[in-house]
C-alpha positions as CSV (number, residue, x, y, z in Angstrom):
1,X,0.0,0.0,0.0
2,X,3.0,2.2,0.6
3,X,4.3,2.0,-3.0
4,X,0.7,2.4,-4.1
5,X,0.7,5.9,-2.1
6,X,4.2,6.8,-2.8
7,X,5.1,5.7,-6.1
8,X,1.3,5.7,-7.9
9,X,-0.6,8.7,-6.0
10,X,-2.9,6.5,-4.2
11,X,-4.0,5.2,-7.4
12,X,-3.8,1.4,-9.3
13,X,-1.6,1.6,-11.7
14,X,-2.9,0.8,-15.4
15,X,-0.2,-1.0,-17.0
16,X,0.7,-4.7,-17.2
17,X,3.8,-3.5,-16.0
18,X,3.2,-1.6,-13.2
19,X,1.1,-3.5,-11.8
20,X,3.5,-6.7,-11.9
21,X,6.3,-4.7,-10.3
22,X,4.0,-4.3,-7.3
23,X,5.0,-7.0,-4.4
24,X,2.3,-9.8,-4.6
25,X,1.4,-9.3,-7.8
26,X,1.9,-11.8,-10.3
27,X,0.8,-11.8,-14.1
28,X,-2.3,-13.4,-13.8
29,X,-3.2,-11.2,-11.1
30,X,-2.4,-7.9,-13.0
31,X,-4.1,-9.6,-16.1
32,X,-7.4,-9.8,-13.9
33,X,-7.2,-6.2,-12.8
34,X,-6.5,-4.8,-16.3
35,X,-9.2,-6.4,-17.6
36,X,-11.8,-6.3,-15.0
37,X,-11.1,-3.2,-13.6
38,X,-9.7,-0.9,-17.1
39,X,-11.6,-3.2,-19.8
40,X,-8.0,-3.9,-21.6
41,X,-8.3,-7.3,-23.2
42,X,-6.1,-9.8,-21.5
43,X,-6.9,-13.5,-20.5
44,X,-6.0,-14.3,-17.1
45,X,-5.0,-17.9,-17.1
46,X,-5.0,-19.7,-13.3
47,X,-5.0,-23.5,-12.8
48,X,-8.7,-23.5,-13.1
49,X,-8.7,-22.1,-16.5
50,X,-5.5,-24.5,-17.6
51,X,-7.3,-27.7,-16.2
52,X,-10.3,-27.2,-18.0
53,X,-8.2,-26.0,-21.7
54,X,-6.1,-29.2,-21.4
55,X,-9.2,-31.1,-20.4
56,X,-11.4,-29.9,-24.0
57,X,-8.4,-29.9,-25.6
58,X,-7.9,-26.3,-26.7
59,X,-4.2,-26.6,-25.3
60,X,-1.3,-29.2,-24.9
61,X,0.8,-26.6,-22.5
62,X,2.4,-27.7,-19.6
63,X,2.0,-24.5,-17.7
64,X,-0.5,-21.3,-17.5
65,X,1.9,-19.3,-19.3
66,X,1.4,-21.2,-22.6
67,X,-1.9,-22.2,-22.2
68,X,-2.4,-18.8,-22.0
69,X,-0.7,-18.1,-25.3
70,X,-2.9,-20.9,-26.5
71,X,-6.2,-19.5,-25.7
72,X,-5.2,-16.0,-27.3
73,X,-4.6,-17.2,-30.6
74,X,-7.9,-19.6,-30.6
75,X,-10.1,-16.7,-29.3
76,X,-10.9,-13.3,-30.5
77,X,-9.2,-10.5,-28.4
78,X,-12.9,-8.9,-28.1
79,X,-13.9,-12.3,-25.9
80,X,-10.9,-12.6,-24.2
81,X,-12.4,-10.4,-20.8
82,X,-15.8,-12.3,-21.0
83,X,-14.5,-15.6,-21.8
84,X,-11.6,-15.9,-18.8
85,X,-15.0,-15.3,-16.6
86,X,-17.4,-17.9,-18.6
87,X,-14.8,-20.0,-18.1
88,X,-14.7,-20.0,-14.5
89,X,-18.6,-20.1,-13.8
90,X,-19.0,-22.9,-16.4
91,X,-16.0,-25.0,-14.7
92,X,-17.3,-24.3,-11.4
93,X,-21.1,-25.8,-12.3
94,X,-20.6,-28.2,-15.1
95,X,-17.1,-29.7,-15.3
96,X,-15.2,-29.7,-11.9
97,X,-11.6,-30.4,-10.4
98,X,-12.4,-33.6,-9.3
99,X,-13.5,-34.7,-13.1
100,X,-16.4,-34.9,-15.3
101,X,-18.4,-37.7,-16.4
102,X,-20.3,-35.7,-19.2
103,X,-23.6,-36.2,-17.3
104,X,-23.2,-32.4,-16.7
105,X,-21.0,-30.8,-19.4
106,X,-21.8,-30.4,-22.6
107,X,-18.4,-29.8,-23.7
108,X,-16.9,-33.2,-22.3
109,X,-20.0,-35.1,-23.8
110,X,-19.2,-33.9,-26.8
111,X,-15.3,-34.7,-26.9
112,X,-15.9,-38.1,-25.2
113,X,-19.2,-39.4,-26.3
114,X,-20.1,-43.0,-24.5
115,X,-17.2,-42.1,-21.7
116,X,-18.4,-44.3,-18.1
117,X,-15.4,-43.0,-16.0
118,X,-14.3,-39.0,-15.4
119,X,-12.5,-37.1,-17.6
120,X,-9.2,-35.6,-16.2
121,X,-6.7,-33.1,-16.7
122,X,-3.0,-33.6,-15.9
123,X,-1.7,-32.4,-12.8
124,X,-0.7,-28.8,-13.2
């Protein structure tokens, strides 16, 4: 809060870059605040997110940072702040952690028609 007051006026900063250089903050949490809170386009990737791209198959990355990279070239940059969000609520509701089974998600029906066990992601 001190560098907020001192080196910012009091003020979040709006840049990527900024906002990263602030203790605590990482990328994904400076690509959530430009987005929800300034309406840049960024797509904040957290484990959440990464589980449920490797899970549909919309990346083959082994970290957040290029499944990340992976979702901004599939997507349009105009989605990118509503998606990131979709994302979220839809994994939360139809295709959680612990797997899916298709009985509630559309998606993994539709990739693994006739599937008995849960669908998993790899281990982040």
């Amino acid at each position: 809060s001190r560098i907020l007051i001192d080196e910012h006026g009091g003020r979040v900063p709006h840049s990527f870059e900024a906002l990263e250089r602030l203790p605590g903050v990482g990328h994904k949490t400076a690509s959530v605040v430009m987005s929800q809170a300034f309406g840049v386009p960024a797509f904040p990737v957290d484990t959440h997110i990464h589980r449920l791209a490797q899970r549909w198959k919309l990346t083959s990355g082994k970290n957040v940072a290029q499944t990340e990279r992976d979702l901004k070239r599939l997507f349009p940059e105009s989605e990118w702040n509503r998606l990131h969000l979709r994302i979220i609520f839809y994994g939360r509701e139809h295709c959680t952690a612990r797997g899916c089974d298709g009985s509630r998600c559309e998606i993994c029906r539709a990739l693994f028609p006739g599937r008995k066990r849960p669908v998993r992601a790899r281990k982040a």
